[in-house]
GUDREN-957769 format. One record per atom (N, C-alpha, C, CB): residue in one letter; z, x, y. Coordinates in steps of 0.05 Angstrom, whole numbers, plus 5000, padded with zeros to 4 digits. Each point is the difference from the previous one (the first is absolute). Glycine has a CB too. Layout:
# residues N
AZXY...
# end
This chain:
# residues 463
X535956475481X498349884979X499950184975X497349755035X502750124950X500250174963X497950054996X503049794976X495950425021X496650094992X500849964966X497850475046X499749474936X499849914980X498050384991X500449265012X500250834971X498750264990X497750014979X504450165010X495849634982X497450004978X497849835006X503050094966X494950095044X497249855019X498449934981X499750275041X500049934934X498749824980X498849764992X502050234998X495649695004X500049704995X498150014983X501549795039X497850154938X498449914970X498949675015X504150274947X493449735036X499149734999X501849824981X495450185009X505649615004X501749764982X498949824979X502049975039X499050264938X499149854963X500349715006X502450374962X499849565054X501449764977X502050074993X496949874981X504349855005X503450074997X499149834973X503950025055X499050074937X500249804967X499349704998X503850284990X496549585038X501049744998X496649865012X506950105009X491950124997X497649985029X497649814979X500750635036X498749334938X499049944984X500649665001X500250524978X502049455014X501549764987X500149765029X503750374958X496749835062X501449825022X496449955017X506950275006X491049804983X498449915006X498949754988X500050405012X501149524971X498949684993X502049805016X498350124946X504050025061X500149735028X499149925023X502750064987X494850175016X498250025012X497949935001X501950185001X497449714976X497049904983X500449745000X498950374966X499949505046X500949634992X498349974972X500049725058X498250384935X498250024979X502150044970X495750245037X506249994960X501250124987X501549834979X499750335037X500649644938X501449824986X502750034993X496349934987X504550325010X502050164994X502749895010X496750365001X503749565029X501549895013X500349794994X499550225025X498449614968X500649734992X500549954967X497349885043X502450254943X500750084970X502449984995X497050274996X504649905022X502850155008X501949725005X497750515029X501449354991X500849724998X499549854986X500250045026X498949834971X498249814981X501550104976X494749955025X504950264949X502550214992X502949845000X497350445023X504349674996X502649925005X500149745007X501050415012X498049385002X499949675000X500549914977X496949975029X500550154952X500149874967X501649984987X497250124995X504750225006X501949994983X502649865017X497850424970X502849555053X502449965016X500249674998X499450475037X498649374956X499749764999X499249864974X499250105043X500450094934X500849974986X502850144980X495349825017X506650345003X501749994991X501949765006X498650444999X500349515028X502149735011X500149694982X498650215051X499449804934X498849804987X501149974971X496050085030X503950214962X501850014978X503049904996X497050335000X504049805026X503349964996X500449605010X501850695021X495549184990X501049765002X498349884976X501549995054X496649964935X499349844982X499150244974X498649555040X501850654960X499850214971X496950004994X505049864975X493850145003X498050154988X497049855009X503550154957X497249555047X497749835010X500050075031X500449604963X501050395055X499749905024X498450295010X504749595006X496950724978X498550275002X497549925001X502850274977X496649694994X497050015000X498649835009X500450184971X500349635047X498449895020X500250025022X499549794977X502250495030X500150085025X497750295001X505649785007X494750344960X498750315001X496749835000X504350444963X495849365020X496849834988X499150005035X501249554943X499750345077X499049865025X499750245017X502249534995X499750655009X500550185015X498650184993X503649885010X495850234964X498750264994X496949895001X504250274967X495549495021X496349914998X499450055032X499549544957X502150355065X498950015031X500350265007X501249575014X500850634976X498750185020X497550224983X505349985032X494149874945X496750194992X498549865007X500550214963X499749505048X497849845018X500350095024X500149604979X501850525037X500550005029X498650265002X504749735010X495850564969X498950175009X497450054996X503750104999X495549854975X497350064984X498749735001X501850374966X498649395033X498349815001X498149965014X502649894987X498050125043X498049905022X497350264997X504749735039X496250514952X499050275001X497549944978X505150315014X495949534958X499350064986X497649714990X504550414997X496349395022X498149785007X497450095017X504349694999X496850475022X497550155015X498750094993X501250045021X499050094956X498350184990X498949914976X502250335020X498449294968X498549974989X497749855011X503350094974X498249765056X497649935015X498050185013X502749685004X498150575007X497950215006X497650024977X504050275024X497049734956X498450104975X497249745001X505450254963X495949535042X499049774997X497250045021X505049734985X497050285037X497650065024X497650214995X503949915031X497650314959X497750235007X497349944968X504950495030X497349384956X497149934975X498049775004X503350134965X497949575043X499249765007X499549935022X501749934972X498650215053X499749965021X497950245009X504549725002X495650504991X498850315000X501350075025X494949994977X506950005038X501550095016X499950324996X502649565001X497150585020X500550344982X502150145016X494650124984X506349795031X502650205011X501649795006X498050435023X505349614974X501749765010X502050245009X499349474966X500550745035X501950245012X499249995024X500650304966X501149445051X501550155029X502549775009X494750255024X504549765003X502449865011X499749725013X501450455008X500349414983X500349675017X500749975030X501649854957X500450335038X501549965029X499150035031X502850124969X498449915048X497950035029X502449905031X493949774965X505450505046X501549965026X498450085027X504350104971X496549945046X498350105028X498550214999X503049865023X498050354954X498950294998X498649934980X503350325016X498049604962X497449994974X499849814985X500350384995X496149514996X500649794989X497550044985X503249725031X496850424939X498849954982X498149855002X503050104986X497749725018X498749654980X497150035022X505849524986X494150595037X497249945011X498250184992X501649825035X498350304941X499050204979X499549954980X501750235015X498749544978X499849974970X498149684991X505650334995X493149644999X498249804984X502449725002X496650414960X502049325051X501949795003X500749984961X497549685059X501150344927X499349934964X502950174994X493350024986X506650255017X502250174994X502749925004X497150305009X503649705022X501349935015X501749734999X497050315016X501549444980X500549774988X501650024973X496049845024X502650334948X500749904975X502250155002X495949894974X504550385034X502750155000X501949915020X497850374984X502249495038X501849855008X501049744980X498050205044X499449694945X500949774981X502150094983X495749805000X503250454979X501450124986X502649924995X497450275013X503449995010X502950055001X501749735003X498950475022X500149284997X501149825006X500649724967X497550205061X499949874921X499749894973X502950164986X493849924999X505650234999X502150194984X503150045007X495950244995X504249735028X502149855014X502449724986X495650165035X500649704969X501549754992X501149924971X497349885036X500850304948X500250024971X502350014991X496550174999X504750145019X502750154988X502449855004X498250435010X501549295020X501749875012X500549764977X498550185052X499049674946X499849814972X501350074975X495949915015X503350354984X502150064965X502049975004X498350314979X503349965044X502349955004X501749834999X498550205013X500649585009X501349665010X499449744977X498750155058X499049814929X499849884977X499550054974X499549835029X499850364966X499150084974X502250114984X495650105018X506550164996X501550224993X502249824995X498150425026X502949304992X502849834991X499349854975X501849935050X496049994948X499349834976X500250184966X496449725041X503450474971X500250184976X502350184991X495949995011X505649945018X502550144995X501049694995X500550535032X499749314972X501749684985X499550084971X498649535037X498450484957X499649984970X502050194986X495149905005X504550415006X502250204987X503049895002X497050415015X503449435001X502249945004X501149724984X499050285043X500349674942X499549674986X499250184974X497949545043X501350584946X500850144981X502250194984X496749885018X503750225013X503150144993X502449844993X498650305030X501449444992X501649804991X499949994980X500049825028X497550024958X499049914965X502350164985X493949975002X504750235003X500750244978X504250024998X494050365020X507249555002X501750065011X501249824984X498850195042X500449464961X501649864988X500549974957X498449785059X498650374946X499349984973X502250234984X494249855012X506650325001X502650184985X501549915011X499150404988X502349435025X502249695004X500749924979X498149815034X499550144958X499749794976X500850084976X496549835020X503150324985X500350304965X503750044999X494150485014X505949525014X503150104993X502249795007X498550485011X499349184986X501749795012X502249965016X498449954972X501750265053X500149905022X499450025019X501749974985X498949955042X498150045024X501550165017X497549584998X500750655016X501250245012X498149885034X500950504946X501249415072X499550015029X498550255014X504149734998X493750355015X499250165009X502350195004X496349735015X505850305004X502350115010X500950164977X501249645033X499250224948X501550054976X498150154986X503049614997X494150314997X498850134984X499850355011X497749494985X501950495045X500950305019X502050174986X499649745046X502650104961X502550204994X499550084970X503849775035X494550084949X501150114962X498250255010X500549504950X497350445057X498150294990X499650145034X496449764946X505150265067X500450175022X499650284997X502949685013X499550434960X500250234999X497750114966X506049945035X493549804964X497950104969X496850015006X503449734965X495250175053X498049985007X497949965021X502149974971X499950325046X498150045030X497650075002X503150105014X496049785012X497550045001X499250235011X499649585000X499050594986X498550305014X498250095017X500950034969X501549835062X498350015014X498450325016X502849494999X498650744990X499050235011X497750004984X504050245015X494749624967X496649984992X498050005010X501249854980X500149995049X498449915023X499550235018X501849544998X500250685011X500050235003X497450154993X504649934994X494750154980X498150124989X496549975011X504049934963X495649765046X498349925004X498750065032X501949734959X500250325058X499150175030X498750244992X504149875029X493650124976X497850194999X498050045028X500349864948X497750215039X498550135026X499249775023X497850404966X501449735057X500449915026X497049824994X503350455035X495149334975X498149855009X499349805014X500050174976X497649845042X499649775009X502249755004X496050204982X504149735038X502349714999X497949705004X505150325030X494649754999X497949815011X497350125020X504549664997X493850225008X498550215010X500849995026X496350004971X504549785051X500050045021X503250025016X495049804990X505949945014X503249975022X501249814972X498649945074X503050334902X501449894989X502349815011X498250354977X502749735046X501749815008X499949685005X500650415013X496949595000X498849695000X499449954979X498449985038X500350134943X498849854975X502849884979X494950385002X507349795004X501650024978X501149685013X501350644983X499749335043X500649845018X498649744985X500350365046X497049614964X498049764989X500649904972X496250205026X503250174957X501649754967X501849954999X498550114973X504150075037X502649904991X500849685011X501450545001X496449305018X500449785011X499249774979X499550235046X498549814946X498249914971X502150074972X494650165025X506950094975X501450004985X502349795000X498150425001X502549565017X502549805007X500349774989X500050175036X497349714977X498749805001X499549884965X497950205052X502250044934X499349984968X501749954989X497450254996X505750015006X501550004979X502149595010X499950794991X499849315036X501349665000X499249804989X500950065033X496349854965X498949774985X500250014972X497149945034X503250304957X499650104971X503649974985X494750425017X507649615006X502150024986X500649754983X501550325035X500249714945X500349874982X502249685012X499050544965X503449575045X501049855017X501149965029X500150004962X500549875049X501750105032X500350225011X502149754990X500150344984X501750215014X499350244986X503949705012X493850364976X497950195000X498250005024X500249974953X499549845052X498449935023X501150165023X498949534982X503050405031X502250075022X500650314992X502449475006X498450654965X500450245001X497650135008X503449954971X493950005013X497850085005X499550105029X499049704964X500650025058X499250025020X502350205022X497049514982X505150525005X502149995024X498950414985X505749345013X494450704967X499850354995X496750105006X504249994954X494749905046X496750095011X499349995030X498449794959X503350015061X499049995029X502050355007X499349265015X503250624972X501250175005X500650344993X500749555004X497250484973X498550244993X498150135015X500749834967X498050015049X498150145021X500350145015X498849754998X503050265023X500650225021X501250244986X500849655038X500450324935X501150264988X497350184985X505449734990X493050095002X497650134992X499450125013X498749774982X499950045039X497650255027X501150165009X497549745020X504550194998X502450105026X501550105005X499649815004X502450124969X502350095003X499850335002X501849554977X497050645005X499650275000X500250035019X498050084973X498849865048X499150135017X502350035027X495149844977X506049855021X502250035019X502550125005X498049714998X502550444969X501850074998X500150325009X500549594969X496750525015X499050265006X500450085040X495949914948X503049855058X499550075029X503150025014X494849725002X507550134991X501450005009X502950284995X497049475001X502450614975X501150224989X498250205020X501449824946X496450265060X499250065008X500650125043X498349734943X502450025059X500850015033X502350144996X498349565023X504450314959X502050084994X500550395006X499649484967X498250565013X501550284995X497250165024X503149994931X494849875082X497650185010X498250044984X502450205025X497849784953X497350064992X497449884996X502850204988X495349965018X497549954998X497649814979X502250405019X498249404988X498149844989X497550094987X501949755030X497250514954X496450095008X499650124969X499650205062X497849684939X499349964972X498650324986X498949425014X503150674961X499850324994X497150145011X503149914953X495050015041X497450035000X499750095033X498549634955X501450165062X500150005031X502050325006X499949325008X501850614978X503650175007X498050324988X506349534979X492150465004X499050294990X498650065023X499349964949X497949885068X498650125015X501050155031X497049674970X504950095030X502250055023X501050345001X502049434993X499450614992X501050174995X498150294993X503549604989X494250335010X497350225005X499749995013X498050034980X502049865046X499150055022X501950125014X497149694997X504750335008X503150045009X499550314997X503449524982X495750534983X499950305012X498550145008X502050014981X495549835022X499050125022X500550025028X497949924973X503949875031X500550015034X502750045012X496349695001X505150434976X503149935003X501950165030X499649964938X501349955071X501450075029X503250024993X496149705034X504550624969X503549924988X501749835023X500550524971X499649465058X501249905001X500049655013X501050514992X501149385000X499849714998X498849865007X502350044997X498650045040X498449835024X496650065003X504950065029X495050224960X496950035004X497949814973X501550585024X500349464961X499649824972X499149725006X503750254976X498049695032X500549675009X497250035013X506049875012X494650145012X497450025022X497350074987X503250185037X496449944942X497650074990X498349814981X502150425007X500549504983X499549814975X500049685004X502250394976X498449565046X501149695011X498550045030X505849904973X495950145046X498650005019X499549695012X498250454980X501949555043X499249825017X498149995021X503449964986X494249855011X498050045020X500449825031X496750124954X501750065060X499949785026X498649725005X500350425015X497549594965X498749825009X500749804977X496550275030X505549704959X500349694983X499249755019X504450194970X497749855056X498849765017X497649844993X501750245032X496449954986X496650025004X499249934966X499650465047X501549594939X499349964963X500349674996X502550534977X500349425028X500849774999X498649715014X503750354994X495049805032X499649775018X496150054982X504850015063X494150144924X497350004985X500949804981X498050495005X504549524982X500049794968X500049715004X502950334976X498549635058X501149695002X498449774984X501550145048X499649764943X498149864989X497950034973X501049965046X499150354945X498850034986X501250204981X496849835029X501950154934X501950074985X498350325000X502349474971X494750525032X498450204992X499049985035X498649974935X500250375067X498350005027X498050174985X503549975047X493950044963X497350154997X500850335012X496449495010X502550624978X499550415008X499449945029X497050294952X501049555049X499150105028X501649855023X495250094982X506049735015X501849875013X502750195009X497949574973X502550555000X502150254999X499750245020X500249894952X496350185044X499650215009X499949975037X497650124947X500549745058X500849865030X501949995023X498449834975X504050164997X503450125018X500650194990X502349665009X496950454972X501350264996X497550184998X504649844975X493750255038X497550154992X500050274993X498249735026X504350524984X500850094987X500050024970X501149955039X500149934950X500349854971X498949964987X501649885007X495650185001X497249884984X499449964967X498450225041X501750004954X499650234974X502149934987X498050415019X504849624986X502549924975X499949715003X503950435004X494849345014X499749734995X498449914975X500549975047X497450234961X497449924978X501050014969X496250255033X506150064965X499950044978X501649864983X498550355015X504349535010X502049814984X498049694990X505250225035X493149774979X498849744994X498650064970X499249855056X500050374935X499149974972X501349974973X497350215024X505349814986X501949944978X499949714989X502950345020X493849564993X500149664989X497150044999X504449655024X494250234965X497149934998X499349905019X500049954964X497250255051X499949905031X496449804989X503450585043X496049274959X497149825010X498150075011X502249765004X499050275018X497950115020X502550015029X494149734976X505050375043X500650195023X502450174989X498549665041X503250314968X502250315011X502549844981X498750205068X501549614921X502449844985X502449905022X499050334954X502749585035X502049885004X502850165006X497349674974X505350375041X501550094995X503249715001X496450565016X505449544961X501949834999X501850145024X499649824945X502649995057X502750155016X500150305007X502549674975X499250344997X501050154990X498450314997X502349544984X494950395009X498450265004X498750075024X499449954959X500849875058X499350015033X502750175009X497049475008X505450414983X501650145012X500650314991X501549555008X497950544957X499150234994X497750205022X501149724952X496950135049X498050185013X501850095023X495249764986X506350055033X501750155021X502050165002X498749715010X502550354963X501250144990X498950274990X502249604997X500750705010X498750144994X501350214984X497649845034X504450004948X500850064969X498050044984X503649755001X496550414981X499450124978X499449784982X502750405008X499449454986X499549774988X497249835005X504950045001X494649955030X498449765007X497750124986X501949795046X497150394952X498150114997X498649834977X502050455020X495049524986X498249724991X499650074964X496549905056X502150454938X499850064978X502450034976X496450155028X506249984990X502149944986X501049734986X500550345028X499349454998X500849754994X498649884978X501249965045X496050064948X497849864985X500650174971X495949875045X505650404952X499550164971X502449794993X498150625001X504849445018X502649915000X499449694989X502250365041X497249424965X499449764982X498249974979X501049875034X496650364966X499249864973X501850234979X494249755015X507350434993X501450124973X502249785004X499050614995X502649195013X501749864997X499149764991X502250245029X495349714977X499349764983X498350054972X500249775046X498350454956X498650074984X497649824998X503650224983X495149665036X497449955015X498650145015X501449714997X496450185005X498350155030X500549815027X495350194967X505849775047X500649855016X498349935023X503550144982X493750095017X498449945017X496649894984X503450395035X497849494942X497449864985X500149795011X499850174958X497549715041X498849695006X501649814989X495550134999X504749984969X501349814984X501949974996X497650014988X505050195025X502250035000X501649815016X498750424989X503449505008X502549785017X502250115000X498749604987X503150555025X502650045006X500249855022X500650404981X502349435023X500749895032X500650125010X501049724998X498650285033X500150285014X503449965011X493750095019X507749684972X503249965002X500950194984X500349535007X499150474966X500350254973X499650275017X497549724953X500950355062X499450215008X501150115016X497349904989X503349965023X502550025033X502650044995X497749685025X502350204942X503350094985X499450264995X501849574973X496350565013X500150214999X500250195018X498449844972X500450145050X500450165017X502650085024X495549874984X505649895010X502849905011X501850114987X498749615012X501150464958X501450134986X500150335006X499049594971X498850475032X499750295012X501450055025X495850024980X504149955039X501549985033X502849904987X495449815042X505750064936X502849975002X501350264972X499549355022X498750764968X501650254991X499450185014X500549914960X498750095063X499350225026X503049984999X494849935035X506349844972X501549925021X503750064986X495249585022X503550424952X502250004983X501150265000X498349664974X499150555020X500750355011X500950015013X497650184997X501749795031X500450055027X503349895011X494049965004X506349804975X504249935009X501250194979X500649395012X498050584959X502150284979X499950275021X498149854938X501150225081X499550215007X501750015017X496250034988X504049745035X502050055020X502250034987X498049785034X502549994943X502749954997X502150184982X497949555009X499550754981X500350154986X500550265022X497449724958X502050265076X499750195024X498950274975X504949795048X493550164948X497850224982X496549994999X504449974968X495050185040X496449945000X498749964979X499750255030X498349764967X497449764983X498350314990X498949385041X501350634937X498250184975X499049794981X502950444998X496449764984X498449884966X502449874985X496050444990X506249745009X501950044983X501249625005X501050715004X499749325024X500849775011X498649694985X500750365047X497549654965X498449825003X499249884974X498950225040X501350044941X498649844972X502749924985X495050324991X507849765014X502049844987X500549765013X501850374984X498049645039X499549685018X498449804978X498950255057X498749884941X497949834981X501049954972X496050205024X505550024968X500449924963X502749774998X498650614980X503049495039X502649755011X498949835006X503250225017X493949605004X499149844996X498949824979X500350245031X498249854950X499049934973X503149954989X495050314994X505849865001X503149984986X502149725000X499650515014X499949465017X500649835007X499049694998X501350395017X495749664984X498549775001X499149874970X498550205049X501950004935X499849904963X502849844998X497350484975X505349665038X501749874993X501049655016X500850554986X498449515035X500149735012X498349744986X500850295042X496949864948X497349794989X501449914968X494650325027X507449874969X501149954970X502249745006X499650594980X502149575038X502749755002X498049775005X504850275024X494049724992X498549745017X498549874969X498550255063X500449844916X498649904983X502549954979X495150235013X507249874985X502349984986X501749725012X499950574992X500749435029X501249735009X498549784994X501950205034X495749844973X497849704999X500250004964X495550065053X504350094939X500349994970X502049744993X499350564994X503449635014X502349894999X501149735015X500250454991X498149405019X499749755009X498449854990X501350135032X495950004966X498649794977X501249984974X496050105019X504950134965X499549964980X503449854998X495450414985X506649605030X502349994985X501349735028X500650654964X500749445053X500949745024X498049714994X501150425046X496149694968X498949754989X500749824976X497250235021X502149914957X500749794976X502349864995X497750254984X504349935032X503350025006X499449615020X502150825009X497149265006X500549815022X498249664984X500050515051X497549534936X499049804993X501849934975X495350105023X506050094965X502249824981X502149865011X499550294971X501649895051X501649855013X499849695011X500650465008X496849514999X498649745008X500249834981X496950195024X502249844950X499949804983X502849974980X494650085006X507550074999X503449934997X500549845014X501650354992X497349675039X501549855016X500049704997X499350365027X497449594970X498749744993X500749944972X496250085032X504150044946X500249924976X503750024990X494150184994X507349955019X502150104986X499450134970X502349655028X495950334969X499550224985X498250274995X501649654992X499250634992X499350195001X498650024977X503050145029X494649804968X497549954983X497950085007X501649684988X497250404993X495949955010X499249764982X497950585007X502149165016X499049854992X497249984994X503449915015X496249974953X496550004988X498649784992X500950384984X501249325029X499949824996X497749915012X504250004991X493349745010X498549955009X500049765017X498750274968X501249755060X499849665014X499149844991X499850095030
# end
């Protein structure tokens, strides 16, 4: 076996990338969706250009750029005119906490039905607002822009008595009067607020309402059909496509799924407990207990069990039961334990450890995770910690497959090649979905309306 010579181990700054690759981590974070939203605009309105030229652009940049300052900032910025509303006209005085609620934690039995009600209303008003503009308001106004440009269009026709075919009018000013679209560039700025709670569902709900809009609102048919056939079919590249792509690059090469923040505390603890070689590593850090059985046959049936229910079979255990149970807001007796931290307490990694685990999520979420008023799903949580036990695991094979033992030196280029790795996968993965929304798609819904029309137009004609 290759002994490794430099035992040295520093606390882990961070890497260059450890910053950036945390907002694919943030469902909150705007940055990522800027980035898209960004490249869509211009990729779809480049496509737009080369088939119908200067009009069909600007009612691709007019539609595309107004939704995504509704998609990011709107719903954000409706809440907070209804908050305002509440806390003056209603005298409401706190609306800072959480909606959500699972087996371990659930806010809402903390908070005033008055509160609780109007800020659920809220978000769900504001919702609908941003969905309404979008789906009827935002096409009606992009027709108008668009019925002007025409105007204007035929009216220097007229001037130069004759008539220039969309197609044709393309090719004269192709090379005299592009559109600048790296302007749009400029405007990705700082990170905020998206939605307050499961952007994914909410985005889900409007984009259905959206649908529902731009179709009734298109001008003819086969706006209609392009419409509907590039928005259903925009969806899974929005939410999904990244994440699935990340994960799968991911298996590919081994690496570690774990969010920088998590990946910093990890890696503090390590030096405190670090074991050079592999097998003892492994075993220290992972480990397998005897009594999963006996664990398993306590959950049947159930998603949460009580301390004392816990304690009963494991009495031993008493004391590290109690303490994993406060990582949630206890009521009254001894609290609740999930799976996953039942199976911690029987564990006797470093990792499991109750105070570690509780600093380790709220520096990754940057909550208190054991407030009343606090909501994390304890599914979110179980990723996190799942993530930890699989860059155990990730050491512990670079190690064999390196027949060399486990230091500082080791361990923290493991981690910077992780990040390294995981900015770049989150890039291609946000680069492809780019490159399908903004460019195949449009590709494919033109293709649609050639097929049906034999011709290669943006039609602006009205049913």
């Amino acid at each position: 076996m290759r002994i490794n010579n430099k035992d040295n181990y520093q606390n882990f700054k961070g890497f260059a990338f450890s910053k950036p690759l945390e907002q694919f981590y943030n469902a909150n974070a705007t940055i990522p969706t800027l980035i898209i939203e960004s490249g869509v605009t211009l990729g779809r309105a480049y496509e737009a250009n080369k088939r119908g030229g200067i009009p069909e652009a600007t009612d691709r940049l007019v539609e595309q750029g107004i939704s995504a300052v509704v998609w990011i900032y709107g719903v954000k910025a409706l809440k907070n005119i209804g908050d305002f509303i509440g806390k003056k006209l209603l005298k409401i005085k706190d609306l800072n906490f959480d909606i959500g609620f699972d087996e371990l934690r659930n806010p809402t039995k903390y908070i005033d039905k008055k509160s609780l009600g109007f800020k659920a209303s809220n978000i769900l008003i504001s919702t609908a607002l941003a969905t309404f503009f979008i789906g009827a308001i935002l096409p009606k106004i992009n027709n108008a822009i668009l019925d002007k440009t025409l105007k204007k269009q035929k009216q220097k026709n007229k001037k130069t008595e004759r008539e220039i075919s969309f197609n044709d009018f393309q090719k004269q000013i192709k090379n005299k009067n592009q559109i600048a679209f790296t302007s749009l560039y400029e405007k990705t700025v700082n990170a905020a607020h998206i939605l307050e709670n499961n952007s994914t569902a909410r985005l889900l709900i409007t984009d259905s309402g959206v649908v529902a809009g731009r179709f009734y609102n298109a001008q003819n048919k086969y706006r209609k059909i392009e419409g509907l056939f590039r928005d259903i079919a925009s969806i899974y590249f929005y939410l999904y496509s990244t994440k699935h792509i990340v994960k799968g690059l991911n298996k590919l090469s081994l690496n570690t799924d774990i969010n920088p923040k998590t990946l910093e505390r990890t890696l503090d603890l390590l030096k405190e407990n670090l074991k050079n070689n592999p097998e003892e590593f492994r075993e220290l850090f992972v480990g397998n207990s005897k009594d999963i059985d006996k664990l398993k046959d306590l959950f049947k049936g159930r998603k949460v069990i009580s301390v004392d229910d816990f304690i009963k079979k494991f009495p031993s255990l008493s004391d590290k039961a109690k303490q994993m149970a406060k990582m949630q807001y206890i009521e009254d007796g001894l609290g609740v334990l999930s799976y996953r931290q039942a199976y911690d307490v029987l564990s006797n990694s470093p990792l499991s450890n109750p105070e570690f685990l509780k600093e380790t999520y709220n520096h990754t979420l940057n909550k208190d995770i054991a407030d009343k008023l606090c909501f994390v799903s304890s599914k979110n949580l179980d990723k996190i910690r799942a993530s930890m036990d699989d860059f155990i695991l990730q050491i512990y094979n670079r190690a064999k497959s390196a027949n060399c033992e486990i230091n500082g030196e080791f361990i923290e280029k493991i981690a910077k090649n992780n990040i390294r790795k995981s900015f770049a996968f989150n890039a291609i993965g946000t680069i492809i979905s780019i490159f399908v929304l903004g460019i195949v798609i449009p590709k494919i819904q033109y293709a649609i309306t050639r097929k049906l029309t034999n011709e290669n137009k943006f039609h602006t004609e009205k049913d």
